[in-house]
C-alpha positions as a Markdown table, in Angstrom:
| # | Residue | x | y | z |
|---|---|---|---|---|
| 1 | Unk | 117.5 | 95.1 | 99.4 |
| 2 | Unk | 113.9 | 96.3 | 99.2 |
| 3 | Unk | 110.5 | 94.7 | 97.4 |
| 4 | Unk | 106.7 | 95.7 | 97.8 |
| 5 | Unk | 103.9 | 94.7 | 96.6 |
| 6 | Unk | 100.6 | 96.7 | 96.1 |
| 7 | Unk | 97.2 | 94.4 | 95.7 |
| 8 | Unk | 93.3 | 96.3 | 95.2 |
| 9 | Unk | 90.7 | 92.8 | 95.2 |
| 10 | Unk | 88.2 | 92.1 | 97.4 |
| 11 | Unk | 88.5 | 89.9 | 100.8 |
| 12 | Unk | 87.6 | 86.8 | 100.4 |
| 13 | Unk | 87.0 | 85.2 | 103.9 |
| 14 | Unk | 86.3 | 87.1 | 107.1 |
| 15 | Unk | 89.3 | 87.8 | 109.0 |
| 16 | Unk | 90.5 | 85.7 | 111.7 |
| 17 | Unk | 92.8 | 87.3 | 114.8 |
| 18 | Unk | 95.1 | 85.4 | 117.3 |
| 19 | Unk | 97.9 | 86.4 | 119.7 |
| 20 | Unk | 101.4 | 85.4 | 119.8 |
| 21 | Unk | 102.4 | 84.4 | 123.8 |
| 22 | Unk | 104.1 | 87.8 | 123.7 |
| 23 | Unk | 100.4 | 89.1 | 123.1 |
| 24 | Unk | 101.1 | 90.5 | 120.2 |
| 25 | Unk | 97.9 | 90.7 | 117.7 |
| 26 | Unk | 98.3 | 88.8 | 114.5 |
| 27 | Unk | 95.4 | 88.4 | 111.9 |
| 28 | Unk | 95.1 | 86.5 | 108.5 |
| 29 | Unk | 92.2 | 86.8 | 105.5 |
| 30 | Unk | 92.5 | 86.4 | 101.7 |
| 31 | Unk | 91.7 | 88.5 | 99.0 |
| 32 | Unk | 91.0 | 87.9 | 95.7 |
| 33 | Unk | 92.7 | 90.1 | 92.7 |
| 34 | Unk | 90.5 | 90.1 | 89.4 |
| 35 | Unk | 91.6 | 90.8 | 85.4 |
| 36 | Unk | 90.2 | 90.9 | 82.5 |
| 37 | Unk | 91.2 | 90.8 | 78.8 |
| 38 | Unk | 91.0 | 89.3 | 75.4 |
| 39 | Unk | 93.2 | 86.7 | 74.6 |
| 40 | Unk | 95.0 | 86.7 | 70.9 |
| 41 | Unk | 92.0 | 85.3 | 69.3 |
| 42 | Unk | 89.1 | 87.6 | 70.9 |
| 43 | Unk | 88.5 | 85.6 | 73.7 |
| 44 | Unk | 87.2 | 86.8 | 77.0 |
| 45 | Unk | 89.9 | 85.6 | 79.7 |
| 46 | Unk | 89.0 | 85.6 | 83.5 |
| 47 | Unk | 92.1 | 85.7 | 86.1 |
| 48 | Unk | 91.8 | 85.8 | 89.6 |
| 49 | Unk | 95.3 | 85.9 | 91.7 |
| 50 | Unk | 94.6 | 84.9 | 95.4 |
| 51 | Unk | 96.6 | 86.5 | 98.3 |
| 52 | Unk | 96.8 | 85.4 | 102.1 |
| 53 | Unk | 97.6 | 88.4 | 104.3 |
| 54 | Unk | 99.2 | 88.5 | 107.7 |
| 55 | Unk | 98.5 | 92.1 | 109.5 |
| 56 | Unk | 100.1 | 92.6 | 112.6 |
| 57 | Unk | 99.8 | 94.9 | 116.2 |
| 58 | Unk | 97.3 | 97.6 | 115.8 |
| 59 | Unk | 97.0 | 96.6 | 112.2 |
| 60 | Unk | 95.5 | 93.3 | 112.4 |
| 61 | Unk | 92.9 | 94.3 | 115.6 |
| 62 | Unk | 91.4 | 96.6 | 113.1 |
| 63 | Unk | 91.2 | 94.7 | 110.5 |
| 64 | Unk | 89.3 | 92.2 | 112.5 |
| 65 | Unk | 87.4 | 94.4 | 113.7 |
| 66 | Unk | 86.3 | 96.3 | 110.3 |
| 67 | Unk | 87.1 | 94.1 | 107.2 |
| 68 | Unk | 84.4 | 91.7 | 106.1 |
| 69 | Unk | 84.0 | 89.0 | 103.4 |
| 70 | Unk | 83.5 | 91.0 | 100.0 |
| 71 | Unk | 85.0 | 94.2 | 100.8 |
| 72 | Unk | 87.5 | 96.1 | 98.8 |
| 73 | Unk | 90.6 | 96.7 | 100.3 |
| 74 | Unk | 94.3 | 98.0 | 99.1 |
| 75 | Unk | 97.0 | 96.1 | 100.5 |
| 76 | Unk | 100.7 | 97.2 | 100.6 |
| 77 | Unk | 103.5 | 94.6 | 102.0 |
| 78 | Unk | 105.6 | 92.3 | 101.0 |
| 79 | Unk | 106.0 | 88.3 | 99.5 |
| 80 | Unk | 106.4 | 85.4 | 101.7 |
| 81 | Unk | 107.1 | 82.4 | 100.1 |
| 82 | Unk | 105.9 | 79.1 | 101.4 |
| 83 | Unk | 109.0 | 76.9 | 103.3 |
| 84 | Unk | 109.6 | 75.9 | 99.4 |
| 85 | Unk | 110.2 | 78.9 | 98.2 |
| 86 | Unk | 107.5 | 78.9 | 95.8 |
| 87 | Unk | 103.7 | 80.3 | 96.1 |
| 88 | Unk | 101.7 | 77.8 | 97.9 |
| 89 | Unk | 100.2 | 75.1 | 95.2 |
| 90 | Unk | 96.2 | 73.9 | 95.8 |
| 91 | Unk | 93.4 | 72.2 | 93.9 |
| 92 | Unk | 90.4 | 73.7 | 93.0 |
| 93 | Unk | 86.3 | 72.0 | 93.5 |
| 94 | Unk | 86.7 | 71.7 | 89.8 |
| 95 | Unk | 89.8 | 69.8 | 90.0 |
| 96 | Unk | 92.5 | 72.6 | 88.3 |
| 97 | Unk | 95.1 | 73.3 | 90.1 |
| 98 | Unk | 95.7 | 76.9 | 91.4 |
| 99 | Unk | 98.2 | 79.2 | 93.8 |
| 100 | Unk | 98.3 | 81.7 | 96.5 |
| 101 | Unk | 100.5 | 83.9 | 97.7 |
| 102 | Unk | 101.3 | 85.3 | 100.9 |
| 103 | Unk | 101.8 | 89.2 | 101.4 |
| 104 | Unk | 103.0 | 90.5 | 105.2 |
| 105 | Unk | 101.0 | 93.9 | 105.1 |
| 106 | Unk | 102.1 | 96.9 | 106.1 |
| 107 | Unk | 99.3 | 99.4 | 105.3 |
| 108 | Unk | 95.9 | 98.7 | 104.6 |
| 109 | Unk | 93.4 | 100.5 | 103.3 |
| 110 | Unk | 89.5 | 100.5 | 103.3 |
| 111 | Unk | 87.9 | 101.5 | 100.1 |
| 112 | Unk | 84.7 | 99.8 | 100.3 |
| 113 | Unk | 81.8 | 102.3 | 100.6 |
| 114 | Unk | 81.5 | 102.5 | 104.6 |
| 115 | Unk | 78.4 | 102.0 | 106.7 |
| 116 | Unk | 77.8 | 103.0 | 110.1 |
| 117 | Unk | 79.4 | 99.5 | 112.0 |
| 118 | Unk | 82.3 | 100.1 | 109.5 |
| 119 | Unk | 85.5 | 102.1 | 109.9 |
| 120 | Unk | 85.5 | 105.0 | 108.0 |
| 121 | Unk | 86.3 | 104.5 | 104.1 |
| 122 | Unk | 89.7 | 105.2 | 102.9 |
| 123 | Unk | 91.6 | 104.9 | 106.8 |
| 124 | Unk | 94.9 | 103.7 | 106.6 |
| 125 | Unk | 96.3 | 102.1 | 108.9 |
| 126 | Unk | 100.1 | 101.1 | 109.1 |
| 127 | Unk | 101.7 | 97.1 | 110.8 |
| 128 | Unk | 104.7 | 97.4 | 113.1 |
| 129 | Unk | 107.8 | 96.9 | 111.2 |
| 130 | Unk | 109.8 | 95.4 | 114.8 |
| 131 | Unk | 107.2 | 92.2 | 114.9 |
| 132 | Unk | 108.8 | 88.9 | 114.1 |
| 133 | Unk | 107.0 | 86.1 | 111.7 |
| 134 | Unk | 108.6 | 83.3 | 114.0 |
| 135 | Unk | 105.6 | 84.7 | 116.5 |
| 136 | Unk | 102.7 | 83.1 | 114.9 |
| 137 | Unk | 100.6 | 81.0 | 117.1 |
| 138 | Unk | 99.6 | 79.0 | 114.0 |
């Protein structure tokens, strides 16, 4: 069996790197996905789909290293569901309740509009498929 799922949003938090005790670099940010469209009676709907990402090895260094709150960024991976099974549930400032998902990446790609501190728009750069998720410090 064989899923993947493709997300283009915008990070929303600066990326954070640890180790696992094997050494092995592991990093985590979110990004947010945006749509728009008119609901059946004309109105203006707003959705935003939220996304944790794990990057791993090489992978996640990078990302550390070049990815920064408001960025674009394509994401290719796969779901992770909380222990539950589900998407993980939280509450919003303005008390609604929302969800996030979790995506293991595999590539990542920078399309934000690079600047000379930034990695060069549109690199790609691929996880290692042999890491294992019971390595996470956290």
């Amino acid at each position: 069996m064989f899923h993947t799922i493709i997300i283009l949003g915008n990070v929303g938090k600066d990326p954070e790197l640890r180790y696992t005790p094997s050494g092995q670099g592991v990093t985590t940010f979110s990004v947010a996905s945006n749509r728009q469209y008119n609901s059946n009676d004309g109105q203006q709907v707003k959705e935003t789909i939220w996304f944790r990402i794990t990057a791993w090895g090489k992978t996640a260094e990078v990302c550390n290293q070049y990815l920064h709150k408001g960025m674009r960024v394509f994401i290719e991976g796969r779901l992770r569901p909380d222990t539950n099974g589900s998407p993980r549930v939280f509450q919003r400032a303005d008390g609604t309740n929302g969800s996030s998902y979790e995506v293991v990446a595999t590539t990542v790609k920078f399309i934000s509009p690079r600047t000379e501190s930034e990695a060069p728009g549109g690199e790609e750069f691929e996880s290692s498929p042999s890491t294992s998720e019971e390595d996470i410090p956290f």
